[in-house]
C-alpha positions in Angstrom: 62.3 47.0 83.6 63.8 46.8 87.4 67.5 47.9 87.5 69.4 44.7 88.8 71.9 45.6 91.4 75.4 45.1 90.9 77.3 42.9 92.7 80.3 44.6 94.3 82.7 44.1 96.8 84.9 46.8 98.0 88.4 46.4 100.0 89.2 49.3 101.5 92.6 47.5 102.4 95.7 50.0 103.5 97.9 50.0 100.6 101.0 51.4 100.1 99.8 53.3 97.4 96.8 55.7 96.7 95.9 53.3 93.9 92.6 51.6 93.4 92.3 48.6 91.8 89.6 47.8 89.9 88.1 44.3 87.9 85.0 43.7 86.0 84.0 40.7 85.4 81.7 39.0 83.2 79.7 35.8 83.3 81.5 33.8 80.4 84.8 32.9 78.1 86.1 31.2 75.2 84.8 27.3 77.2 81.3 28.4 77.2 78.6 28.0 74.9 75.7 27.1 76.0 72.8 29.6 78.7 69.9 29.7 79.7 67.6 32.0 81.7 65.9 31.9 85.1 62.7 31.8 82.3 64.1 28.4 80.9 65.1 29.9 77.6 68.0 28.6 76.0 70.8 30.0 74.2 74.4 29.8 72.5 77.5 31.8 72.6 80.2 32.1 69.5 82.8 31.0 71.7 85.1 33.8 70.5 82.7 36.7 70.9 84.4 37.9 73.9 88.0 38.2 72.7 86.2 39.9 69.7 84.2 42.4 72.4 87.6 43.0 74.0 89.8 43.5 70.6 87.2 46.3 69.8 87.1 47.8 73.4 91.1 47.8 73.4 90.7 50.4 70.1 87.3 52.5 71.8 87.6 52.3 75.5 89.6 55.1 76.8 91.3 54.0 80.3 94.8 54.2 81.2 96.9 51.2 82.3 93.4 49.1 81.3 93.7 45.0 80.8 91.6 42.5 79.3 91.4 38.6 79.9 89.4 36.1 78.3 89.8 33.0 80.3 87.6 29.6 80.1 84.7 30.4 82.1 85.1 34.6 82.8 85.9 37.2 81.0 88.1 40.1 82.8 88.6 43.8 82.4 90.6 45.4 84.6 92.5 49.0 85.3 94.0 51.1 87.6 92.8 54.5 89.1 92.4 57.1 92.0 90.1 57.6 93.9 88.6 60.8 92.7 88.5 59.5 89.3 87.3 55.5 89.5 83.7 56.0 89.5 84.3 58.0 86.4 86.5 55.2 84.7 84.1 52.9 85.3 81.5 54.5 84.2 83.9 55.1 80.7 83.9 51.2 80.5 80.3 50.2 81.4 78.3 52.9 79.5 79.6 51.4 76.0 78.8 48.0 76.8 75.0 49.8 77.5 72.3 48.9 74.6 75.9 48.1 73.2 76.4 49.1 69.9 79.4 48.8 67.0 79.9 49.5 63.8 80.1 46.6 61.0 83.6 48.0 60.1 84.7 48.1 63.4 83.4 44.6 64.4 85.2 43.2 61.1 88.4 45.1 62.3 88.1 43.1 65.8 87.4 40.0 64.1 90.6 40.2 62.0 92.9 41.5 65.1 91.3 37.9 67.0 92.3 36.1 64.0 95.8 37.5 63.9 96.3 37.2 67.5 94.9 33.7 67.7 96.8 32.9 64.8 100.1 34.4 66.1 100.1 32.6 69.9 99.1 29.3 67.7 102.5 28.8 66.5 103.8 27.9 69.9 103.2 24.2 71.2 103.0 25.3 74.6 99.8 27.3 73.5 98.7 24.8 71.7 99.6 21.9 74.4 97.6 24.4 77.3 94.6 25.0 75.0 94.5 21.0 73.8 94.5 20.5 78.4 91.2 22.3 78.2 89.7 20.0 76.1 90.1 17.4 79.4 90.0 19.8 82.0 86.5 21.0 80.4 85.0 18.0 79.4 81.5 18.4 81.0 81.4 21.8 79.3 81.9 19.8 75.9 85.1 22.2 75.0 87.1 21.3 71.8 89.5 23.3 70.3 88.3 22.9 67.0 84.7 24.5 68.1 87.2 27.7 69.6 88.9 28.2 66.0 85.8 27.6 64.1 84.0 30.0 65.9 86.7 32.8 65.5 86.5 32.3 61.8 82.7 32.2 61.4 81.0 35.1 64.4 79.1 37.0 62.4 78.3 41.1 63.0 74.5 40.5 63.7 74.8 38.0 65.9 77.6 39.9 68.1 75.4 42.4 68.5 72.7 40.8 70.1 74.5 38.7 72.3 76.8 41.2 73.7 73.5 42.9 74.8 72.6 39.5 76.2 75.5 38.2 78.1 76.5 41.8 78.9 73.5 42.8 81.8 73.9 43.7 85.0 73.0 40.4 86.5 76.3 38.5 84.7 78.6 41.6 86.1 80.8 41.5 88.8 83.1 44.2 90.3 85.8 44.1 92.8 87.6 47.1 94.0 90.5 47.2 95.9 92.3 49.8 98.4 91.5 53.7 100.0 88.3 54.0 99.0 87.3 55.6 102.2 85.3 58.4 100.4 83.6 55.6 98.5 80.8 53.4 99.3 78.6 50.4 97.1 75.8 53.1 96.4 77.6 54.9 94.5 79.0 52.2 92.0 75.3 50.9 91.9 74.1 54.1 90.1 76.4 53.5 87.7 74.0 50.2 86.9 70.9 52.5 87.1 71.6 53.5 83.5 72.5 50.1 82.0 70.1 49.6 79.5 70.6 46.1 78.8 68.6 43.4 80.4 68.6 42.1 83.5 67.0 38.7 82.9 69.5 36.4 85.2 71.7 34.3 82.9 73.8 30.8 83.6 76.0 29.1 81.6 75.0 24.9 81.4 75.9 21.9 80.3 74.5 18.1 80.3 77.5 16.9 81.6 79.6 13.8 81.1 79.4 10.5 83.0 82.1 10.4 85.0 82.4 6.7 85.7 83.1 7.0 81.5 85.8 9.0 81.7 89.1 7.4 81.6 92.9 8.8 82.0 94.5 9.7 78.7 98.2 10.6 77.5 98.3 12.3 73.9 101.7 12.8 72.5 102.4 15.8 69.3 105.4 16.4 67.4 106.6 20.0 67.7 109.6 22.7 67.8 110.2 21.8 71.3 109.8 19.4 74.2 106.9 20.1 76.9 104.9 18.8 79.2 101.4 19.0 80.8 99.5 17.2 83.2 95.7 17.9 83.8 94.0 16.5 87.0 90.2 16.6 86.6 87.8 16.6 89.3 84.4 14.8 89.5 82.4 15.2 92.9 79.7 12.9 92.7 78.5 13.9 96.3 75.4 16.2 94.5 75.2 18.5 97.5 79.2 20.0 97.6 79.4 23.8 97.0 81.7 25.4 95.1 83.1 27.1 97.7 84.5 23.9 98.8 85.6 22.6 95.5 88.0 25.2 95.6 89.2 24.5 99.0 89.7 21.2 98.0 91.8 22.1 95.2 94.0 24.8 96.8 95.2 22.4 99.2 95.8 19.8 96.7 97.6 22.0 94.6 99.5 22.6 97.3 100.7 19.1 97.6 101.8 18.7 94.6 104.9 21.0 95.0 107.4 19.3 93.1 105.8 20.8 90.0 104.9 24.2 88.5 101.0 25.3 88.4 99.4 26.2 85.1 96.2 26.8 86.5 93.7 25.8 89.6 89.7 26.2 88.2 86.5 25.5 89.5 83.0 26.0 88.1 79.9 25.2 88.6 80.2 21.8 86.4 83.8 21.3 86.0 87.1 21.2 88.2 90.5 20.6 87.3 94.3 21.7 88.0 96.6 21.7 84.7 100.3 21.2 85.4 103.7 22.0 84.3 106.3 18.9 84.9 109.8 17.9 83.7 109.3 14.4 83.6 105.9 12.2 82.9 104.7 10.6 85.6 101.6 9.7 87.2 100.4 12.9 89.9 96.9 12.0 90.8 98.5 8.9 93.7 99.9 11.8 95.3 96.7 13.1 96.4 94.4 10.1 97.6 96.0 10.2 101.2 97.1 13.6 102.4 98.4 13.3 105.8 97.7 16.1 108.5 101.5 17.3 108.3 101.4 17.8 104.8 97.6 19.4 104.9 98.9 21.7 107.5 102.4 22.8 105.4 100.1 23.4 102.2 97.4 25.3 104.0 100.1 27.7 105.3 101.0 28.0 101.8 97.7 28.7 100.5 97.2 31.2 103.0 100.5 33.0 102.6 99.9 33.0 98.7 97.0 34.9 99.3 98.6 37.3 101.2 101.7 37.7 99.1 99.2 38.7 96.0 97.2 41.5 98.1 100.5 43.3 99.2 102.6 42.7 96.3 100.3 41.9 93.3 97.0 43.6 94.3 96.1 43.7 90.5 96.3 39.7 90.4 94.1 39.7 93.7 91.8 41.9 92.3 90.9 39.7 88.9 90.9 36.5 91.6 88.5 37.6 93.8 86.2 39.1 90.9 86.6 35.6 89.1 85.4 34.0 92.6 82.6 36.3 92.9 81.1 35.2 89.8 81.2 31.5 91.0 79.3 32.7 94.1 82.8 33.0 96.6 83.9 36.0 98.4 87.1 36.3 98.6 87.6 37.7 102.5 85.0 34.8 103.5 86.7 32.6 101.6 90.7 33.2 103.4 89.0 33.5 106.4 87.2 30.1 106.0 90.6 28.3 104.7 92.3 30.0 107.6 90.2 28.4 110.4 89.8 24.6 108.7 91.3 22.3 110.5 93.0 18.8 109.3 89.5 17.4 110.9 87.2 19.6 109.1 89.0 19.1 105.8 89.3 15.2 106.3 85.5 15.8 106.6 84.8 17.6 103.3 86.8 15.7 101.5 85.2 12.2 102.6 81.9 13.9 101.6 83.1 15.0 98.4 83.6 11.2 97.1 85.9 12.6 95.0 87.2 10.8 91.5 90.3 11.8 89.7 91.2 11.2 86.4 94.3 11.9 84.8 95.7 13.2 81.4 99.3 14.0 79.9 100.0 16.0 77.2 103.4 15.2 76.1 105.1 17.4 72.9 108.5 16.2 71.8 111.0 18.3 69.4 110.7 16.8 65.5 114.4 15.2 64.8 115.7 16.8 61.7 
């Protein structure tokens, strides 16, 4: 077997600090399911088998100040270190995931600490209201919350096992490092992958997608403890050719526009797109975004920009985990500020008359039981 290469990106950006962030990301998340190979072979993943993989790593992965994330489409681990001792601490977290192996007890153990947790942040209706969002904002992934809990509730050891060494290879892997790593260069984190036994056979996640002329705007409306609100905006681009790259241009700028209400979350993938907001009152959002003068494109481009900049300087962790999450949608994250930088009102206008975009929108709405 070839070693695959890595793909890393280092910022040697001037901190403050002597810090170096790190972020590991992997190809997948509790929203994906279903992969297949460059080879056409075809496979599924327990959704939960990643917050399983990281409730086991939390108790055998020895890292200080270490985080894990399972979000809809990536999973992230990520830590802080110095510069004589990150190639080390990576090395600490990559070498377990090699030919990765677990004890039954220790994979039941991780399987109940899921349970618990899952069980635990279920009681709140904003949880429950967020997770219900994704269910809209990932329709062409064919996510359903009752898939999620089954899952977590039937992964079984054997099966963990030989998926972890599936989805965990070198060729679903991304790594971002951030700040004075002037004694550092790429070489030297692609050793580390010379020893990574699993293989390298490149992986995507896919989906058959849903007809988007089908898909109509919904409101749902739950009883619970309290009173919230979410609205999700979906994206369908039925222009075949528009990268990914500016899909997410597109919706940092309209997420920018909507600044009357608080942002959940801003995600694009390779089949899906969608922003999920937090709002006071129920109304409709998507009007707000099907004329965008250049005034208002050039206030939330500033924006965009400066929120970018804000997160390097004062939340280099956060930037960290969003430029690894871009990489593994095929963006680089100096390319892409650059790019977003430069764009004119023009160009925009342009990408977004080529998108032939269609928005639908979706309310979840949870109002407080009367007693």
């Amino acid at each position: 077997m070839a070693n695959a290469k890595l793909r890393i990106e280092l910022n040697k950006y001037d901190m403050k600090s002597d810090k170096i962030f790190v972020c590991v990301g992997i190809g997948g998340g509790f929203a994906t399911k279903r992969y297949s190979t460059n080879t056409g072979e075809t496979f599924e993943l327990n959704l939960a088998l990643f917050n399983v993989l990281f409730n086991y790593m939390r108790k055998h992965i020895n890292i200080s100040a270490i985080k894990y994330d399972v979000q809809r489409t990536v999973s992230l681990v990520s830590f802080t270190s110095k510069q004589e001792n990150v190639l080390d601490d990576l090395s600490k977290l990559l070498m377990p995931l090699s030919d990765f192996k677990c004890s039954e007890e220790n994979f039941l153990e991780a399987k109940e600490d899921t349970i618990k947790a899952f069980e635990q942040q279920f009681k709140h209706g904003s949880f429950r209201a967020l997770f219900k969002s994704f269910e809209f904002a990932d329709l062409n992934k064919r996510f359903l919350l009752k898939d999620l809990i089954s899952d977590i509730e039937s992964i079984e050891y054997d099966d963990f096992i030989i998926t972890v060494n599936r989805i965990v290879n070198p060729n679903n892997i991304c790594i971002y490092v951030l700040g004075k790593t002037t004694e550092l260069d790429n070489t030297q984190f692609e050793k580390i992958a010379s020893n990574f036994k699993n293989h390298d056979t490149p992986i995507t996640f896919w989906e058959e997608g849903y007809d988007p002329y089908l898909k109509q705007d919904a409101s749902i409306v739950r009883l619970a403890k309290e009173n919230y609100n979410l609205t999700v905006l979906t994206f369908d681009f039925l222009s075949k050719n528009l990268t990914t790259f500016s899909k997410k241009i597109i919706l940092d700028i309209f997420s920018e526009c909507l600044n009357a209400c608080t942002i959940k979350d801003i995600h694009v993938d390779a089949v899906d797109a969608s922003i999920i907001l937090e709002t006071e009152t129920i109304e409709p959002m998507k009007s707000n975004l099907f004329s965008i003068l250049e005034s208002s494109y050039s206030v939330a481009k500033k924006k965009c920009v400066e929120r970018y900049a804000i997160l390097i300087e004062c939340y280099p962790d956060i930037f960290a985990c969003e430029a690894t999450s871009l990489m593994l949608t095929g963006i680089y994250i100096d390319q892409y500020i650059d790019f977003l930088n430069k764009c004119t009102y023009a160009l925009f206008d342009e990408i977004i008359k080529n998108a032939d975009i269609k928005i639908s929108e979706a309310q979840i709405v949870l109002r407080k039981e009367k007693k």
